[in-house]
C-alpha positions in Angstrom: 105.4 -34.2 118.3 105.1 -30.2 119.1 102.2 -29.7 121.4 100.1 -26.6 120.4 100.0 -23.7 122.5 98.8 -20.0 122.3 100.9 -17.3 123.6 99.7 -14.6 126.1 102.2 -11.7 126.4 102.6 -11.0 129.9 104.1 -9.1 132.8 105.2 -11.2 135.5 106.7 -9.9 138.9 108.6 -12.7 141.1 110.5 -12.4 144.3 113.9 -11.7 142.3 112.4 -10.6 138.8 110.9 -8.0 136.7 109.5 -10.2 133.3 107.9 -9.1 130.2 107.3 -12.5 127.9 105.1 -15.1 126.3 103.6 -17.9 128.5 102.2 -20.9 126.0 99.3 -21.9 127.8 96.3 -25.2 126.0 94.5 -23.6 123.0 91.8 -22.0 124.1 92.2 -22.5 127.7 92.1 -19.8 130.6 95.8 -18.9 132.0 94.1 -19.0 135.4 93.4 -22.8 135.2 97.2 -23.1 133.9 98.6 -21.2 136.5 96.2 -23.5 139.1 97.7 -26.9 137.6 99.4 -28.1 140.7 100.9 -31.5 138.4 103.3 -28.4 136.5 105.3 -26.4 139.0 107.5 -25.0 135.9 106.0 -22.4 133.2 107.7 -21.8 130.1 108.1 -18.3 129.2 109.9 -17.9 125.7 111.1 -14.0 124.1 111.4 -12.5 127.7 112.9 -9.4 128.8 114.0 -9.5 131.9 115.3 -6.8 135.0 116.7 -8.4 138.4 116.4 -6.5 141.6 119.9 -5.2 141.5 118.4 -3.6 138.0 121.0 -5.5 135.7 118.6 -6.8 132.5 118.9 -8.9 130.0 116.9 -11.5 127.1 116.6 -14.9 127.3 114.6 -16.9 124.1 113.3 -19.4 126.5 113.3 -20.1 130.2 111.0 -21.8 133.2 109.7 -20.4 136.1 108.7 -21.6 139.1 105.4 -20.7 139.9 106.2 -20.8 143.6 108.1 -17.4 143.3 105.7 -15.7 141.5 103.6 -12.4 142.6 101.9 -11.3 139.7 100.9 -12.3 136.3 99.7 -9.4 134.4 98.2 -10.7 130.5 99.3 -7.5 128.5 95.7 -7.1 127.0 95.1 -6.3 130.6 97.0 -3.3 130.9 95.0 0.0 130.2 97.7 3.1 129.1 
């Protein structure tokens, strides 16, 4: 049985990656509060672009992150152009 998830396009910035992808957070819940869930350590981030420091880039269709080594999550309907 598939939970159901929304997706929030984002732009994440670890300690060794660029990111731009979908994180599936609860329907209707607050990214914040699944970000804060200490029990999950892992995200999953599925249809991300991604750049490394050395600047080498590539797709992946799904991976998980550790939430440890993350800086920033930026939601993309955050981002004023």
């Amino acid at each position: 049985m598939a939970f159901e998830r929304e997706k929030v396009k984002s732009m994440i910035i670890t300690t060794e990656l660029e990111l731009v992808g979908m994180i599936h957070i609860p329907p209707g819940g607050r990214l914040t509060d699944f970000l804060n869930n200490l029990a999950k350590p892992f995200i999953p981030v599925t249809d991300a672009d991604i750049k490394t420091k050395d600047g080498r880039t590539f797709h992946t269709d799904l991976m998980q992150l550790n939430k440890d080594y993350i800086i920033v999550i930026i939601p993309e309907d955050s981002i004023a152009l």
